[in-house]
C-alpha positions as CSV (number, residue, x, y, z in Angstrom):
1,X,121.9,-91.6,-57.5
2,X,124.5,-94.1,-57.7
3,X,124.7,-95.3,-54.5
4,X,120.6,-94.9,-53.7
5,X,121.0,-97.8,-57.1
6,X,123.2,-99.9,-55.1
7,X,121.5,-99.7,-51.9
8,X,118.2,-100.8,-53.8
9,X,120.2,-103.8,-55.3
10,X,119.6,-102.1,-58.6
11,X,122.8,-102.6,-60.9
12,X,123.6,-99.5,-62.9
13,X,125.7,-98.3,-65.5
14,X,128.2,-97.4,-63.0
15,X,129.1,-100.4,-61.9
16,X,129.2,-101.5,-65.6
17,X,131.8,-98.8,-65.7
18,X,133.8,-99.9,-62.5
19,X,133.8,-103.4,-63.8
20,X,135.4,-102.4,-67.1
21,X,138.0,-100.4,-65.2
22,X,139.0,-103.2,-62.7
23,X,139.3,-105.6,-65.8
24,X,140.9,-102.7,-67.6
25,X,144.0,-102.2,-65.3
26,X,144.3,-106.3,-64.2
27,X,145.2,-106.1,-68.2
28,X,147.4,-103.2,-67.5
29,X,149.6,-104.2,-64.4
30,X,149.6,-108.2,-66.4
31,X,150.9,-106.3,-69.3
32,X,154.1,-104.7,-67.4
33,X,154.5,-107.8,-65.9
34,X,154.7,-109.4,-69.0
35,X,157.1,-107.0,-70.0
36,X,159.4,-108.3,-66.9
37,X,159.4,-111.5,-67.9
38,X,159.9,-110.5,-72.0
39,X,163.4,-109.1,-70.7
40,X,164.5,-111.8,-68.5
41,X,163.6,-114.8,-70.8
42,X,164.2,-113.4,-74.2
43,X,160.5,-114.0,-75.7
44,X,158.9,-110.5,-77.1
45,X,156.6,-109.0,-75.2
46,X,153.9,-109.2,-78.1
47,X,153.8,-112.7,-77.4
48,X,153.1,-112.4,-74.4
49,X,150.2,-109.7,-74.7
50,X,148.8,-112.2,-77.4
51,X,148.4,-115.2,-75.2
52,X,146.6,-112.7,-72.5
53,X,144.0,-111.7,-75.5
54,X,143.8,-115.6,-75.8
55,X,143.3,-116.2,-72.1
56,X,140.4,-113.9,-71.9
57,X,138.6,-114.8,-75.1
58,X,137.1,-117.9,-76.6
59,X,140.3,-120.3,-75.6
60,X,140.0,-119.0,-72.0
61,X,137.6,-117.5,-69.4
62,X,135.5,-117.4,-72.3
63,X,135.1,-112.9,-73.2
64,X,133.1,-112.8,-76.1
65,X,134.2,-110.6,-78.6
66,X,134.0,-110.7,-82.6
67,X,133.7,-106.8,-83.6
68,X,135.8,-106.5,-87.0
69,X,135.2,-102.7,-87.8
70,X,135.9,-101.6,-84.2
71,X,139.0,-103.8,-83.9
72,X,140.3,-101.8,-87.1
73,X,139.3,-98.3,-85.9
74,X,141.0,-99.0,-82.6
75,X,144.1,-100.7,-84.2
76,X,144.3,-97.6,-86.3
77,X,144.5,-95.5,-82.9
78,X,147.0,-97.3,-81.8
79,X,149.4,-97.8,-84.7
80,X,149.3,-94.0,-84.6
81,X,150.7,-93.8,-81.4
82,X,153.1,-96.6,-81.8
83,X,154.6,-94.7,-84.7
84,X,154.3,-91.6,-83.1
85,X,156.8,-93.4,-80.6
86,X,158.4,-94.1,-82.5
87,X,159.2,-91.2,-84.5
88,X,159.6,-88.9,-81.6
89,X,162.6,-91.2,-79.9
90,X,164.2,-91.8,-83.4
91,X,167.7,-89.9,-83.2
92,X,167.7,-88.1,-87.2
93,X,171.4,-87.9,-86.8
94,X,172.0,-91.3,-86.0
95,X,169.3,-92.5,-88.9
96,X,170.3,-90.1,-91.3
97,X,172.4,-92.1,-93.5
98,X,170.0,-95.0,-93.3
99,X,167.6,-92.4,-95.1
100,X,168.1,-94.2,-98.6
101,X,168.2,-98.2,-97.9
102,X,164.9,-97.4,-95.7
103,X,163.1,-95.6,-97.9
104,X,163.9,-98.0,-100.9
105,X,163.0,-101.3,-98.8
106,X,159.6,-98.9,-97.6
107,X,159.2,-99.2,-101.4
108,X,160.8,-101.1,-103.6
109,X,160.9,-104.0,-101.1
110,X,157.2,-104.1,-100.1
111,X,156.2,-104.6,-104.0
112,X,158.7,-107.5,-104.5
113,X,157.6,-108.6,-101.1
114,X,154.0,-108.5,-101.7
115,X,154.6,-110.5,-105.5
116,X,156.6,-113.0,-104.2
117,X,154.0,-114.1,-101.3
118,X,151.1,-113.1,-103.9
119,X,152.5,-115.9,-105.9
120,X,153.2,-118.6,-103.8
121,X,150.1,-118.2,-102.7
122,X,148.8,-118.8,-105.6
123,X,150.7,-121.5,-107.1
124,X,151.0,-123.3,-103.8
125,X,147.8,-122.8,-101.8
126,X,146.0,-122.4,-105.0
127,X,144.0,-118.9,-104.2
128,X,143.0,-116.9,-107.0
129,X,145.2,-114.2,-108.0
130,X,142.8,-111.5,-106.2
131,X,143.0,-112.9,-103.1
132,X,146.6,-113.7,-103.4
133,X,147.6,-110.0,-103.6
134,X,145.6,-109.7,-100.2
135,X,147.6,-112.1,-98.6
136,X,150.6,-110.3,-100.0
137,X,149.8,-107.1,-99.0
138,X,148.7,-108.0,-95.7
139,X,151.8,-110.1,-94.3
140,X,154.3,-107.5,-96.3
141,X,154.3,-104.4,-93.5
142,X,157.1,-105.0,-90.7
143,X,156.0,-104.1,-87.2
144,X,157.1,-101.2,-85.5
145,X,155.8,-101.8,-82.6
146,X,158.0,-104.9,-82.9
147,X,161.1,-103.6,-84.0
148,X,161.0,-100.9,-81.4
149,X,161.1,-103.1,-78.5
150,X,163.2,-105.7,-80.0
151,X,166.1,-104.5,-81.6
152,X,166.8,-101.6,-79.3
153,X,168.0,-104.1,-77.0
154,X,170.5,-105.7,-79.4
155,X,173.8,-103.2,-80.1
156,X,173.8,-103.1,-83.5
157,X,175.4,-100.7,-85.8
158,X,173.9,-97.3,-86.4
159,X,173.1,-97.6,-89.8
160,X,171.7,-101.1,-89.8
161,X,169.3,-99.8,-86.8
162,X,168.2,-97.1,-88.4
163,X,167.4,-99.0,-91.5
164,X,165.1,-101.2,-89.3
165,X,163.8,-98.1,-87.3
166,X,162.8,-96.3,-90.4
167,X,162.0,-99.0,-92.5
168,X,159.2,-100.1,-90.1
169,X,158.0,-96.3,-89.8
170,X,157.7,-96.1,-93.3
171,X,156.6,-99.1,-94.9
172,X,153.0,-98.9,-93.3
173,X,151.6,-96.4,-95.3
174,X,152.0,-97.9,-98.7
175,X,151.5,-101.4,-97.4
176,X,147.4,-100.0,-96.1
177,X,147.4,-98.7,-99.0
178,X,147.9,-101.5,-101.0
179,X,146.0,-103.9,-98.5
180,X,143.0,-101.0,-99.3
181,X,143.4,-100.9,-102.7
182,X,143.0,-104.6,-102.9
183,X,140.1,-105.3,-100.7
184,X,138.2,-102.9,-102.3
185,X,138.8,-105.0,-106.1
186,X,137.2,-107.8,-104.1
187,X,134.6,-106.5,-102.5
188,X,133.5,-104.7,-105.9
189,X,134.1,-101.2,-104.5
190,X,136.5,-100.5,-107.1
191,X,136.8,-97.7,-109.1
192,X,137.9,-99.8,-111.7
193,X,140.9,-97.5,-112.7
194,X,143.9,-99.2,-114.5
195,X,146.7,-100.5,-112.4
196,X,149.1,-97.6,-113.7
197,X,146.6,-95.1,-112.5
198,X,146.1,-97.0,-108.8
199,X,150.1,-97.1,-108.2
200,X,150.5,-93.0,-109.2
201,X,147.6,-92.5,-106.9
202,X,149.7,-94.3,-104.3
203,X,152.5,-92.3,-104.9
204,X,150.8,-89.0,-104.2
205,X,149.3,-90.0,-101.2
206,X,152.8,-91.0,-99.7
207,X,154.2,-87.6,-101.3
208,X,151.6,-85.8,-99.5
209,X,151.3,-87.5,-96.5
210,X,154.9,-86.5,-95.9
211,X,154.1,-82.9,-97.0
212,X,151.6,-82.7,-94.2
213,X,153.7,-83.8,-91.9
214,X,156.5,-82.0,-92.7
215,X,153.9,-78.9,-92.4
216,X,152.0,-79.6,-89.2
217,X,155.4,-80.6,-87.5
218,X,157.2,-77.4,-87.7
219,X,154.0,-75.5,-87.2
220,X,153.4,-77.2,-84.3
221,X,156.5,-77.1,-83.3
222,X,156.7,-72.9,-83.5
223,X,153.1,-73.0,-81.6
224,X,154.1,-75.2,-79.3
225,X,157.1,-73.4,-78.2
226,X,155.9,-70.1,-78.3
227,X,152.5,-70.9,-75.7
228,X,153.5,-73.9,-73.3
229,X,156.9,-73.7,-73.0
230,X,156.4,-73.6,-69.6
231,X,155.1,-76.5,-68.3
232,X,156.9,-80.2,-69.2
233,X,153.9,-82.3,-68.6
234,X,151.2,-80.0,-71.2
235,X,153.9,-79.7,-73.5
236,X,154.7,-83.1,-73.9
237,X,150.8,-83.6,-74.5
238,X,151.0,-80.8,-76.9
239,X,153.8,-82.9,-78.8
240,X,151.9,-85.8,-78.7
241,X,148.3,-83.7,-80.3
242,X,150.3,-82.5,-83.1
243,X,151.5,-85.7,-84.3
244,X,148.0,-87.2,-83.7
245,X,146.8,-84.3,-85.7
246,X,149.0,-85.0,-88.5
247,X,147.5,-88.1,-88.9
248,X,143.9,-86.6,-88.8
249,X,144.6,-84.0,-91.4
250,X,146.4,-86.0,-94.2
251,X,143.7,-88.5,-93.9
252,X,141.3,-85.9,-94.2
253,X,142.6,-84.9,-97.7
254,X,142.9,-88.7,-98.8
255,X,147.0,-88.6,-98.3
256,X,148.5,-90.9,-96.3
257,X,147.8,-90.4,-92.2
258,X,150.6,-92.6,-91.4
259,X,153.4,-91.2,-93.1
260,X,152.3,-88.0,-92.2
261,X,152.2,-89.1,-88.4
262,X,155.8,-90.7,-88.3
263,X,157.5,-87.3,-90.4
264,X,155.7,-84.9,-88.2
265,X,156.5,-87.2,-84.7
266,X,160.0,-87.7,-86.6
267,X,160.4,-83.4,-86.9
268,X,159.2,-82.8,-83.7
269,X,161.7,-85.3,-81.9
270,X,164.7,-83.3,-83.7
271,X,164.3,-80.3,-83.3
272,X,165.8,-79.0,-80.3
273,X,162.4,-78.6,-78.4
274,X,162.5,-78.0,-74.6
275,X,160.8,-81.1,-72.4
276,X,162.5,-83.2,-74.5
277,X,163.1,-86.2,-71.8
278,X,159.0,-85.5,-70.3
279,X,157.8,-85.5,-74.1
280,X,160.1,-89.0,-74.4
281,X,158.6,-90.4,-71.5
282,X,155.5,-89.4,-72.5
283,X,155.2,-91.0,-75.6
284,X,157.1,-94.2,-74.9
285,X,154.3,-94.6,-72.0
286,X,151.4,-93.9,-74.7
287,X,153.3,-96.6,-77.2
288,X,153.5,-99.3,-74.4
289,X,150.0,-98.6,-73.4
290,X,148.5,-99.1,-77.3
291,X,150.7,-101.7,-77.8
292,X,149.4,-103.8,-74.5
293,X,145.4,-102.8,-75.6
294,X,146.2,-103.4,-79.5
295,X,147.4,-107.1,-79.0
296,X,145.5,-108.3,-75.9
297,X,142.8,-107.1,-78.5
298,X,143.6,-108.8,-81.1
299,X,144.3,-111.5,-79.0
300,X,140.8,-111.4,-77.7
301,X,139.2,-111.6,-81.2
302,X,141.2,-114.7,-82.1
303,X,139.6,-117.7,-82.3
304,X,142.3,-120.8,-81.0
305,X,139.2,-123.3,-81.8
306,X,139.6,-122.4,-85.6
307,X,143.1,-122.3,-86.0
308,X,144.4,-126.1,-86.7
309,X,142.7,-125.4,-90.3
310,X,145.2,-122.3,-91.2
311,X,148.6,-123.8,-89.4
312,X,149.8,-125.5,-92.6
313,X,149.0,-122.2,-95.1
314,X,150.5,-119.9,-92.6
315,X,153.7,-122.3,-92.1
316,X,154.0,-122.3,-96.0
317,X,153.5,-118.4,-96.3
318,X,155.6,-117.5,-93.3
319,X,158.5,-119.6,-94.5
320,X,158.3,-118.2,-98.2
321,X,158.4,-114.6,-96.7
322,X,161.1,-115.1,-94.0
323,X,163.4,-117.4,-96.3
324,X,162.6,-116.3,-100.1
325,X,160.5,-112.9,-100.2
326,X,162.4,-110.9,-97.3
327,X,165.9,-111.7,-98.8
328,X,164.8,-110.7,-102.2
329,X,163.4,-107.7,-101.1
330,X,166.2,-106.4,-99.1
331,X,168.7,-107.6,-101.8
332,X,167.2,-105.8,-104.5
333,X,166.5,-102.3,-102.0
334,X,169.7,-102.7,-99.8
335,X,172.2,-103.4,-102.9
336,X,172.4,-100.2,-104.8
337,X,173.4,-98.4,-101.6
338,X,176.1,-100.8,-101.0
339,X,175.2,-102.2,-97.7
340,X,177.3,-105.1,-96.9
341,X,176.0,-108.6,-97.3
342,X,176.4,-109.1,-93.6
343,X,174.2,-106.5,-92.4
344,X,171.7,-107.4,-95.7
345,X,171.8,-111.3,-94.4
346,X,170.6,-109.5,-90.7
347,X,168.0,-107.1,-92.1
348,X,166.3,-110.3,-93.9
349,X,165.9,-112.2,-90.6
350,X,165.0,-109.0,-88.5
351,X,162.1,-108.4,-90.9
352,X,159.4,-108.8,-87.4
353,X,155.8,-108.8,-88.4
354,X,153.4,-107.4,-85.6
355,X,150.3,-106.4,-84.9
356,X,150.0,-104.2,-88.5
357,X,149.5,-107.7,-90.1
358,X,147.1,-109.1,-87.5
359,X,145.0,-105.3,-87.9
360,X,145.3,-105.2,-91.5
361,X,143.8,-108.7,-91.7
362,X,140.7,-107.4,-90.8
363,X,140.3,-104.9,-93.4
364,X,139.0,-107.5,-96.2
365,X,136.2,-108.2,-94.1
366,X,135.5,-105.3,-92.3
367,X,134.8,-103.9,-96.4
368,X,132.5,-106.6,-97.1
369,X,135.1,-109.1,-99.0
370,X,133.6,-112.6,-99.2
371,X,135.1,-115.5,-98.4
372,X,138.3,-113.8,-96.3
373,X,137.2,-114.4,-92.8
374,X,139.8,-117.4,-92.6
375,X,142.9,-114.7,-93.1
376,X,142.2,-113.3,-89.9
377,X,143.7,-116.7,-88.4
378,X,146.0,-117.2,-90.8
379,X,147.6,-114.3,-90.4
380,X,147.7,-114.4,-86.5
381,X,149.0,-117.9,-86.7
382,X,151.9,-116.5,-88.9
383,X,152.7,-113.7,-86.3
384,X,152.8,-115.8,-83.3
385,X,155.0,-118.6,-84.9
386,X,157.6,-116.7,-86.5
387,X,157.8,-113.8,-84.0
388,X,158.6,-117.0,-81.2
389,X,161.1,-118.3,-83.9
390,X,162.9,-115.2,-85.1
391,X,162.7,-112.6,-82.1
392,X,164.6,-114.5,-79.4
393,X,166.9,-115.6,-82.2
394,X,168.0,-112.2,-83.3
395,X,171.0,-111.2,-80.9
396,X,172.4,-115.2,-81.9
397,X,171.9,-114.4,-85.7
398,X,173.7,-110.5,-84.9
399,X,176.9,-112.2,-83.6
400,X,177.3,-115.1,-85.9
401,X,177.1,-112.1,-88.7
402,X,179.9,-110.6,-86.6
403,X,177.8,-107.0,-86.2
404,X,177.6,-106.8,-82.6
405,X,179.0,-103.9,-81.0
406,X,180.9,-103.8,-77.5
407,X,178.7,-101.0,-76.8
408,X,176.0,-98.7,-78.6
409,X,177.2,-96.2,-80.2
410,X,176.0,-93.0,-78.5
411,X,178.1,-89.9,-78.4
412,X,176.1,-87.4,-76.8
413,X,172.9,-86.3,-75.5
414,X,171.5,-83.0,-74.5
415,X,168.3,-82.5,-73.3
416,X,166.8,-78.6,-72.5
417,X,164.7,-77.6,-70.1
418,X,163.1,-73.9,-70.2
419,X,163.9,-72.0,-66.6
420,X,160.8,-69.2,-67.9
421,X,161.5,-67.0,-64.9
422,X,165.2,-66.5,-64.8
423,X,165.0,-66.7,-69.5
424,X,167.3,-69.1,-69.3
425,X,167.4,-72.8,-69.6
426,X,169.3,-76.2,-68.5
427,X,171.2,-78.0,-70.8
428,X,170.8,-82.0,-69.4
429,X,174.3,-83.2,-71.6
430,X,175.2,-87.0,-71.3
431,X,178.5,-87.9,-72.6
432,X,178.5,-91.4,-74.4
433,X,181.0,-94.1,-75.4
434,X,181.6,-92.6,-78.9
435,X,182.3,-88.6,-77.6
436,X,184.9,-86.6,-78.0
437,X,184.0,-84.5,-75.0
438,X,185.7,-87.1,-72.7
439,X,189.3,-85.9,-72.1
440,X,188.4,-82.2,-72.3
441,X,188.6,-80.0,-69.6
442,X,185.8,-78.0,-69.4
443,X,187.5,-74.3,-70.3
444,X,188.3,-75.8,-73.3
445,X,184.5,-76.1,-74.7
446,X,184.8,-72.3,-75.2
447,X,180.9,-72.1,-74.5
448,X,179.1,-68.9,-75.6
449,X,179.6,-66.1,-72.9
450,X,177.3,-66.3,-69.9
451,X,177.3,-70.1,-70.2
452,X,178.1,-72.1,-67.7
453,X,179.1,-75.9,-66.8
454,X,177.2,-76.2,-63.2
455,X,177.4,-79.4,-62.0
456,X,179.0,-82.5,-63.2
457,X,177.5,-86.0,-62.3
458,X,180.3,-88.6,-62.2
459,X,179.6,-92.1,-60.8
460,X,176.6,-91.2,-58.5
461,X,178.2,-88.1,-56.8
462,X,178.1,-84.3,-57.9
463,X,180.2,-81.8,-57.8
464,X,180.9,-77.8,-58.8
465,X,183.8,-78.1,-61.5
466,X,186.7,-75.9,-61.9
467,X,188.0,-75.2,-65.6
468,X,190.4,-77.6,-65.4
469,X,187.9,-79.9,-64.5
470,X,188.7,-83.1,-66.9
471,X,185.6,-84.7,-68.5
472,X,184.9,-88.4,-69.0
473,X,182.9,-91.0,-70.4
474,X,179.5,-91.1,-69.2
475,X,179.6,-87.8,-67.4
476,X,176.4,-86.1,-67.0
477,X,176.6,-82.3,-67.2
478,X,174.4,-79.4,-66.1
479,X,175.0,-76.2,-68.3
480,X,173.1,-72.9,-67.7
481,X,172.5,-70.9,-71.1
482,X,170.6,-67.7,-71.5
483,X,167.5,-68.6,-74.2
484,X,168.9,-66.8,-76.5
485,X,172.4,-68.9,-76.4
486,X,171.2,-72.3,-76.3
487,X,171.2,-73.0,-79.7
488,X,174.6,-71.8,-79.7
489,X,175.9,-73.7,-76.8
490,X,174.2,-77.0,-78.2
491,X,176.1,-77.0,-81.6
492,X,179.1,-76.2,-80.2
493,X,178.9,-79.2,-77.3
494,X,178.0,-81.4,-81.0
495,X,181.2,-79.9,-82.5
496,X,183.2,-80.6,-79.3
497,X,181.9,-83.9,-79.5
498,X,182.5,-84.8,-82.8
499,X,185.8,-83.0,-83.6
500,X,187.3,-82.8,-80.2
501,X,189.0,-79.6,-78.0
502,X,190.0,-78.7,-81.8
503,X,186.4,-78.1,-83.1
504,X,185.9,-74.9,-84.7
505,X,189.7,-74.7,-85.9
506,X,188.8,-77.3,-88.5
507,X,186.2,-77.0,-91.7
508,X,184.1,-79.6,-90.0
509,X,180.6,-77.5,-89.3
510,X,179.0,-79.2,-85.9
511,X,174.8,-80.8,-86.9
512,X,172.3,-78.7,-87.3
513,X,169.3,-79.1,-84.7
C-alpha cells in the first residue's frame, strides 16, 4: 500500500515516519560526535547537545516546537533512565562511606539551598515570595546526568566522588517534590495544608520511595536470576524493566518514583548479578541515548530570540547559587561528618546543574501557573553559562585543592557470567592500582575446591598459569567456579584483595555482595 502511495505521488504516513527517523539518527550520530569533541576540548557534552536543540529550533533551521506538558513527560522518561545509569554503575563499596554527607546535602542542603536563592530572588529581583521559592526549588537539584559524565573523568578521591555520585541521585526527588509542591500554591491547586504538614508528607514519600525500591530491587533481582539467567542481552533488559518499574510503582502509590528508581537501579548493580558488564553496557547506552534526546529537546523548545531579557536575572541567581547558596549548603551538610575543607571547597564548585533544572522549569506552567513562562529561559540561560564556566574548570579547581589522585583508586573488579550448560560460571576479575592481589601467586588465593584460575591476560597476551604464577597490577583473570561456589570464590578474591596472601588469618571479614 505503501509503495502503490508513492508511485501515485500520494505522501503517506510512512514517509512521515521515514522522515522522523532520518532526522532522528542525523541527531543521534551528531550527538556521539559531539561527544568526541566534549573529550578532546574539555567542554561538556550537554553543551554541546543544547546548541544542536538550538540549531534546529527557532534560532536555526527554524523546527517549531513549544509543547510544555510533553517536554515534562518525556524529561521525566529520561531522568529515569539517567538515574537508572547511574545507579546500576555506582560501585556501593566505593560510595558507602559517602552514605551520610550525600544524604545530608540530598537534604539538608537542598532546603538551605532553595532559601538562600528564594531570597535573593526576592530581595534582589524583587519577585514575590511565591514565586521566589519556585525559582529556588527549580535551580536547587544538581544534574546527574552532569555529574556522571563530568567528574568520572577527573581522579578524585573515593569519598568525595561518591558524595557527588550520590548526592545527584538523591537530591531529585525532594527537589520535584518541592518544585511540585510549590507550583501547585501558585496555580491554586493547593490543598491548602500547613507547611508542617507539606514537609512530613515529603518525608514519607522519600521514606517510601526508597522502601519500594528497596522491595522491587531484590525481587527483581531473585526473578531475574532465577528465569533469564541465560541470555546477557534479555537479562540486561530485564535489569533495566525492573528499575523502570520501580519508578512506575512508587509513583503509583504517591511515593517518590525517583528515589525508588536510583535504590532499586542502586541494589540491582551490587548485588553480584551475572551479565554484569552486558547490563553495564546496556544502561550506559540507554543513559547516553536520553541524555542526547532530553537536551537537544530542551534545546529545541528554547527560544534564543527571548533570552537577552532573562541574562541579567539568571547571572544574578547563578552567581548567588554557585558563590553564596552551594557553599552554605555543603558547609552546613558536609561539616558534621567532618569532611575536610578542601574537598567541601570542591563539592561547592562541582555542584553541576543539568537538564533537571531546565525540565523542572517547565512544571509551573505545564500546571497552569500564571505569569512563569519567562523561567523557562531563565533557567536555561543559567545552565548553559555556568555549566561552560564551571565544567571545564573542574579538573583546574581539583588540583589547586591538592585532591587529585595519580590514579583512580580501583582495586578490583569481578564480573560473572553464567556457563547454564556446564552449572558453572566465569569469573571476569580485573586487578586495579589499589589491590592486594598483585604480588600473589596464584596457589596462594586458596580458592574454593573445583575453582580454577584459567587464563591470565597480561599486557595484551594470554596465557595458562602455573601456581606459582605471580600476579600483577592490572592483570585480568579468568576463573572457573561451579554456581554453587561463586559466591564463595568472589569474597575470598575481595579478601585477597583487601588484606593480601594473609586474608582469612586475620579478623578482617572480606565485603559482602
Amino acid at each position: 500500500m505503501h509503495e502503490m502511495s508513492r508511485a501515485l505521488g500520494v505522501p503517506g504516513p510512512l514517509d512521515a515516519l521515514a522522515l522522523w527517523l532520518l532526522a532522528g539518527a542525523l541527531v543521534i550520530l551528531l550527538g556521539l560526535v559531539a561527544v568526541r569533541f566534549s573529550a578532546r576540548s574539555g567542554m561538556p557534552s550537554l553543551v554541546l547537545y543544547l546548541g544542536i536543540g538550538l540549531a534546529l529550533g527557532n534560532g536555526g533551521i527554524g523546527i517549531s516546537f513549544d509543547n510544555l506538558l510533553l517536554t515534562e513527560v518525556l524529561g521525566y522518561a529520561a531522568l529515569v533512565l539517567i538515574l537508572t545509569e547511574g545507579g546500576i554503575t555506582t560501585d556501593w563499596r566505593a560510595v558507602r562511606r559517602s552514605a551520610g554527607p550525600a544524604l545530608s546535602l540530598a537534604t539538608v542542603a537542598v532546603l538551605a539551598s532553595v532559601g538562600v536563592v528564594a531570597a535573593a530572588a526576592h530581595l534582589v529581583l524583587g519577585l514575590s515570595w511565591q514565586v521566589s521559592l519556585i525559582v529556588g526549588a527549580v535551580l536547587t537539584s544538581t544534574d546527574a546526568a552532569a555529574v556522571f559524565s563530568v567528574l568520572r573523568n577527573i581522579p578524585l578521591p573515593r569519598k568525595v566522588a561518591g558524595i557527588l555520585e550520590m548526592e545527584s541521585g538523591l537530591n531529585d526527588p525532594p527537589v520535584v517534590i518541592l518544585v511540585t509542591v510549590f507550583a501547585a500554591q501558585a496555580a491554586g491547586l493547593g490543598s491548602g495544608d500547613p507547611w508542617w504538614l507539606i514537609g512530613l508528607t515529603a518525608i514519607m514519600e522519600l521514606v517510601g520511595g526508597v522502601a519500594i525500591g528497596l522491595l522491587v530491587g531484590y525481587l527483581g533481582a531473585k526473578i531475574l536470576g532465577r528465569l533469564v539467567v541465560g541470555s546477557s542481552t534479555l537479562f540486561a533488559i530485564g535489569v533495566i524493566s525492573v528499575s523502570v518499574g520501580a519508578y512506575g510503582a512508587a509513583d503509583l502509590v504517591h511515593t517518590s518514583g525517583f528515589a525508588a528508581c536510583f535504590v532499586a537501579s542502586l541494589l540491582l548493580g551490587n548485588l553480584g548479578l551475572p551479565h554484569r558488564p552486558s547490563v553495564t553496557g546496556f544502561a550506559t547506552a540507554l543513559g547516553w541515548l536520553a541524555q542526547i534526546g532530553l537536551f537537544v529537546l530542551l534545546g529545541l523548545l528554547a527560544n534564543p530570540f527571548e533570552f537577552g531579557a532573562q541574562v541579567i536575572p539568571a547571572l544574578v541567581l547563578g552567581v548567588i547559587l554557585l558563590l553564596v547558596a552551594r557553599p552554605i549548603s555543603v558547609f552546613l551538610s558536609c561539616t558534621p561528618f567532618r569532611v575536610p575543607w578542601r574537598h567541601q571547597l570542591f563539592l561547592s564548585w562541582a555542584g553541576l546543574r543539568g537538564a533537571v533544572p531546565v525540565v523542572l522549569a517547565t512544571v509551573p506552567t505545564a500546571m497552569g501557573a500564571p505569569g512563569l513562562d519567562w523561567l523557562f529561559d531563565l533557567v536555561f540561560v543559567l545552565v548553559l553559562v555556568f555549566t561552560i564556566v564551571q565544567a571545564p574548570t573542574l579538573p583546574w579547581v581539583a588540583r589547586r585543592l591538592g585532591i587529585v589522585q595519580s590514579h583512580h583508586q580501583v582495586d578490583l573488579q569481578v564480573e560473572a557470567t553464567p556457563l547454564d550448560e556446564l552449572d558453572a560460571e566465569i569469573l571476569e576479575v580485573h586487578i586495579g592500582h589499589g589491590s592486594k592481589l598483585a604480588g600473589v601467586q596464584v596457589h596462594e588465593l586458596r580458592l574454593p575446591r573445583e575453582c580454577n584460575v584459567a587464563l591470565v591476560v597480561r599486557d595484551g597476551h594470554s596465557f595458562v598459569p602455573g601456581p606459582t604464577t605471580l600476579l600483577r597490577r592490572d592483570d585480568q583473570l579468568l576463573v572457573i567456579a561451579p554456581s554453587k561456589e561463586r559466591s564463595a570464590a568472589q569474597k575470598r578474591l575481595y579478601a585477597v584483595s583487601q588484606e593480601g596472601r594473609l586474608a582469612g588469618w586475620t579478623r578482617t571479614r572480606p565485603p559482602q555482595d
